[in-house]
N, C-alpha and C positions, 0 to 999 in steps of 0.2 A: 305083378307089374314091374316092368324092367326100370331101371333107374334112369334109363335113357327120355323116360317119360317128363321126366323132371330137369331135364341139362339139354340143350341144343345138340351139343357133339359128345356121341358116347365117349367112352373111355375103357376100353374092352382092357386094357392092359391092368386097370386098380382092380377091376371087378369081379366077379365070380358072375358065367351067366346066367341070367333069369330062371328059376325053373317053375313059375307060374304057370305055362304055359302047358307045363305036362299034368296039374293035380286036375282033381277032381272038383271044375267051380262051382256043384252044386252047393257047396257048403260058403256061407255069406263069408264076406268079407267084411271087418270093420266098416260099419258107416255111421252116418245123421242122418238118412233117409226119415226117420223113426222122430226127429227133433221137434220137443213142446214148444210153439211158435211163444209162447207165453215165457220161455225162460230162455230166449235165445231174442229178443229186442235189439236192433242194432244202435249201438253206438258209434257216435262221431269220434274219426279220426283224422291227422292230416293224412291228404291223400299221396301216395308217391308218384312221382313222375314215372313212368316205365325207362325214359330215357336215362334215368339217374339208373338204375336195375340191370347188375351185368347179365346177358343175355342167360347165361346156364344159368343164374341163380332165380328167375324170374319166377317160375313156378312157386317153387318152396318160398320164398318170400310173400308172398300170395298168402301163404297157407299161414306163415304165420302173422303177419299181418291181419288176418281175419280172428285167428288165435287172441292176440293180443286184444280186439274187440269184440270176443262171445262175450253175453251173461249167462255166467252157468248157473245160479240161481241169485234171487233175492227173496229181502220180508223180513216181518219183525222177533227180535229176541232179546234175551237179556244178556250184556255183556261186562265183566269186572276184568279191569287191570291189575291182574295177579300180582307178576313182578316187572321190576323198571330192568334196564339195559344191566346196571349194575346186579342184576337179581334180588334187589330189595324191595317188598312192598311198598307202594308209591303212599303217602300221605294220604291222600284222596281214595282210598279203596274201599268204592263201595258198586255196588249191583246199580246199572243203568238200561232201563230200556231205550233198546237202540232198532234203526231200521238199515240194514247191510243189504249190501249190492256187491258180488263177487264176477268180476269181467277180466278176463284174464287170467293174470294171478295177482292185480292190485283189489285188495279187499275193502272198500268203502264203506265203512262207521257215519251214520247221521244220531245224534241226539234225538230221539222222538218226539218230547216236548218241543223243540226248535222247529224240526220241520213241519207240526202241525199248526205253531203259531204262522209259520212261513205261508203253510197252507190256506189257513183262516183269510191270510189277508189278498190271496192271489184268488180265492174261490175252489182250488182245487184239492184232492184227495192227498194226503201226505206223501205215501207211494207214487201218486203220479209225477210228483212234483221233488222226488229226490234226486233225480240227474240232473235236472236245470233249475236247482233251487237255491236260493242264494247265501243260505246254509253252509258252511264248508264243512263238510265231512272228515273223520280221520283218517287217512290211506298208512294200511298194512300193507307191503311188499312179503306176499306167500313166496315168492319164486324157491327159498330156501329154508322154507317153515316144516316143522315135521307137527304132528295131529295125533290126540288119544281121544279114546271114547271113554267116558266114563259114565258108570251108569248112575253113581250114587255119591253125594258127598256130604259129609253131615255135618249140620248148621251148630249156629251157637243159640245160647239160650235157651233149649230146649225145644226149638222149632224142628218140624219134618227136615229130613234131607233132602235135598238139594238132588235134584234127579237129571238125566236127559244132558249132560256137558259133553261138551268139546273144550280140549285142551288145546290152545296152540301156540306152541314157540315158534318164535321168528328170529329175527338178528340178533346177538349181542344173548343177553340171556329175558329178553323182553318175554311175556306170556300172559296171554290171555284167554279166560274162562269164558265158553258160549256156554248160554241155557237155554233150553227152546221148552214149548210147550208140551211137546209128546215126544214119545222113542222116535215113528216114524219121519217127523222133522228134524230130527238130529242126523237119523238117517241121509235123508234127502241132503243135508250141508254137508254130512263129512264125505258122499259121495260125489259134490258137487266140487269141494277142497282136493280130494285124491284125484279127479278127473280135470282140472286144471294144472296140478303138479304134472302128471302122466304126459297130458298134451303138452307142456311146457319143455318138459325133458327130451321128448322124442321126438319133438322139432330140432329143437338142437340138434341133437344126432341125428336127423335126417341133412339138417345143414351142414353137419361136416360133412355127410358124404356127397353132396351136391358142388360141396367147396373144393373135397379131395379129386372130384372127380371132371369138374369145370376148371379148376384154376392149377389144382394138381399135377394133370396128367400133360401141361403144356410148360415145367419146369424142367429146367437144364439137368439133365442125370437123373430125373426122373425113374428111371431102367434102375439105378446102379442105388437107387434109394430104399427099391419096396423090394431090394433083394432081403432075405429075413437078416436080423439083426444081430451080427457075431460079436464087435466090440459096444465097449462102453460110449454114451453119448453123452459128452456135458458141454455145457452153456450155462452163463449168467443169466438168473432171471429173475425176477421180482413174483414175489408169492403174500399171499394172504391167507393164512391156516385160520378160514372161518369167517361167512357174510360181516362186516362191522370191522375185522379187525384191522391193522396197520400193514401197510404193505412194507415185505423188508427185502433187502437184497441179500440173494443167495447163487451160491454154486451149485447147479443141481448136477447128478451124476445118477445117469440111467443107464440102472443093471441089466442084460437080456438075460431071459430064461437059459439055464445053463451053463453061464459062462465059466470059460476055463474047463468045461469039461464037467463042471461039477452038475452030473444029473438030475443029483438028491435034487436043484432048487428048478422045482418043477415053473415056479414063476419065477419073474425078475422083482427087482425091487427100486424105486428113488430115492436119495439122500439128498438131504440138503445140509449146504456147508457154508461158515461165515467166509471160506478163504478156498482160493482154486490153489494154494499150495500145496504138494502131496503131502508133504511131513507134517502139517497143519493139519491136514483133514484125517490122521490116524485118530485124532479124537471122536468124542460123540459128536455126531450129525445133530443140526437144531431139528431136524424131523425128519421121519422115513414113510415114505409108502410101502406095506409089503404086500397089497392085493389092491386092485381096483376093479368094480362091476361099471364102472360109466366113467369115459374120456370124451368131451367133446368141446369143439371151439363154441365160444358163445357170440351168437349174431350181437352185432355193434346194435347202438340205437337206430341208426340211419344207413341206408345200403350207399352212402358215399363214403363210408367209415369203413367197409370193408378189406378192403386193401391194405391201408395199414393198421388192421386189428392183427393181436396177437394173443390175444387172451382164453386161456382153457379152463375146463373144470375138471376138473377127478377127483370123482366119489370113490369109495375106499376106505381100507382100513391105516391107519395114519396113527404115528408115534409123533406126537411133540414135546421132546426131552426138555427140561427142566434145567436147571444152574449145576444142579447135581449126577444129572446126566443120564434121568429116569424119568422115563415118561409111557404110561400104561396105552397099548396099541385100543384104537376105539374106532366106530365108523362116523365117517364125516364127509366134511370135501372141503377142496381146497380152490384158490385160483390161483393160477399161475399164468406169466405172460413172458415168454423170451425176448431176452435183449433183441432192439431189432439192430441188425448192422449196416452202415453205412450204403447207401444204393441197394439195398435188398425189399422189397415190398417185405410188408408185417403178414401176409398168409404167407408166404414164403417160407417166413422165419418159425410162424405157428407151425408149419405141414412139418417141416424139418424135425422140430422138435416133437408131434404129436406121432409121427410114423415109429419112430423107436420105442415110445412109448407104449402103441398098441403092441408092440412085438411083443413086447415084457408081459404084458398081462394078457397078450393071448386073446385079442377084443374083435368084434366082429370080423372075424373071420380071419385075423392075422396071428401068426406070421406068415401064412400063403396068402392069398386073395382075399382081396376084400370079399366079404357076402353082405348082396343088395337085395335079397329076396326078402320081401318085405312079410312074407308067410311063414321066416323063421323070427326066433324071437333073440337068436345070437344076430341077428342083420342089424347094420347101423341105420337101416332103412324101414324096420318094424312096423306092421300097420298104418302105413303111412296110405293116405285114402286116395282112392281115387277122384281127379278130374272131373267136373269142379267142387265136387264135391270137398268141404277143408276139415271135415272134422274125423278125428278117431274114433268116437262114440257119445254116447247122449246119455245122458242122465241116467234113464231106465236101464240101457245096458249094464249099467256100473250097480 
């Protein structure tokens, strides 16, 4: 499906075109055709105005918009608060039966005893009564949580292990332990966990390329921008190495593939610097990107924010140097947001600063053409579903 489907006015000049059109569509395409009406309940959200909705964005806002309100599963388990922000065992660390509702990527924790007393006195079944229950639940923000299986953990005092866990970290170095009753329900949440991540991530980069390609291709020198990237790119920006952390200001300095001739470095690289002095920044970088598998702007809370958002992500492999001026390369991701300048819109200042970026790491389909075929898996357009259909897969798929 061409990306054209998704923006009002094409933009043949970012894109690589469609080649949907020539494969073979007996083979399915991602869908939700297939979606357990029982684990996809809608939830209430504020509704958007279309009028607030820039026209080329209107589509993919949609999608995720509905995103933000699937439930990919709920039901009951056991949950312990491993460790706190600090990584230290919280005081209170003990095993809680809990009833969790995963919509989105916010993961909602009820106390079981609570909701059932809540229950007792409304007449209803505890489950039915955890979304409008007066109860407040804990809310997990998954959007940057990473998940292990584990099948076995062994207990103290000489009791059975501890079977059927989910491990998952979130912000800061917070983590927490699920237990469920069987293999197969462990199953069912960590595929309902990775299938909310997945959809989370691929909207995003469907929205950059709806952004690159609606608000992009109608920017001054636009031609003279997606030429591929021969010098360095830098700018002031404000960066945060890691969900939770502090945001600091830095001089980034974006290397393209090759530069100066030098073939050997097949990719480019990022530096960050406390100072745009050159004789200052002979020193160690406070951190370097030397790879990235995922660049994308992230949609604001509200599509009146869009305009002056400027805020990215890149995941990747990332050095954050030390006092000493060591620091072991690991994968992660980062945010970063370019200074916005005076009379300049914040996509403006994003597109600026995220186009050199792709060159360097060589990301859907740059340094030539964008690639929007949503049937490759290098496209920043990937799976992205069809009309009106909003989802990339369902449970069962996964």
């Amino acid at each position: 499906m061409a990306l054209q489907s998704y923006i009002q006015k094409p933009a043949s000049t970012l894109f690589t075109s469609d080649s949907s059109t020539d494969r073979d569509t007996s083979s399915p395409a991602p869908s939700a055709d297939r979606a357990d009406d029982s684990l996809n309940k809608p939830v209430e959200h504020d509704a958007v105005d279309p009028k607030e909705i820039p026209p080329e964005l209107e589509s993919i806002i949609n999608v995720i918009n509905a995103q933000q309100s699937r439930c990919y599963y709920e039901g009951h388990f056991v949950c312990l608060k491993d460790l706190d922000a600090d990584g230290k065992p919280p005081a209170d660390r003990e095993w809680r039966d809990v009833y969790g509702q995963l919509v989105g990527t916010v993961f909602s924790i009820w106390e079981s005893s609570e909701l059932e007393r809540a229950a007792a006195a409304a007449g209803t079944s505890a489950s039915a009564s955890a979304s409008n229950s007066p109860v407040k639940p804990t809310y997990i923000n998954i959007a940057d949580a990473s998940l292990r299986l584990i099948e076995s953990l062994p207990a103290s005092n000489g009791a059975p292990p501890i079977t059927n866990v989910i491990a998952l970290s979130t912000t800061f170095k917070n983590r927490f332990l699920l237990q469920f009753g069987s293999r197969s329900t462990m199953l069912l949440w960590s595929s309902a966990l990775r299938l909310a991540l997945f959809e989370s991530v691929s909207l995003q980069e469907a929205y950059t390329g709806a952004l690159l390609a609606g608000k992009g291709s109608k920017l001054n020198g636009i031609r003279l921008l997606l030429q591929e990237t021969k010098f360095k790119h830098q700018d002031w920006v404000v960066v945060r190495f890691g969900a939770g952390m502090p945001w600091t200001r830095c001089w980034a300095v974006v290397t393209p593939a090759g530069y100066k001739k030098k073939k050997q470095n097949k990719i480019g690289r990022i530096d960050f610097f406390e100072t745009k002095k050159a004789k200052q920044r002979k020193q160690q970088p406070l951190a370097t990107i030397s790879a990235a598998k995922a660049v994308y702007a992230v949609y604001p809370e509200s599509s009146l924010l869009i305009n002056n958002s400027s805020l990215l992500k890149i995941a990747g492999t990332i050095a954050v140097h030390d006092d000493s001026g060591k620091g072991a390369p690991r994968d992660g991701f980062i945010f970063v947001m370019p200074e916005i300048h005076p009379g300049v819109y914040g996509f403006e200042t994003l597109i600026r600063f995220l186009i050199p970026t792709l060159d360097s790491f060589s990301l859907y389909g740059r340094p030539q053409r964008f690639n929007a075929d949503k049937f490759d898996m290098r496209s920043i357009m990937f799976g992205l579903p069809d009309p009106p259909s909003t989802r990339y897969l369902d449970l069962a798929d996964v």
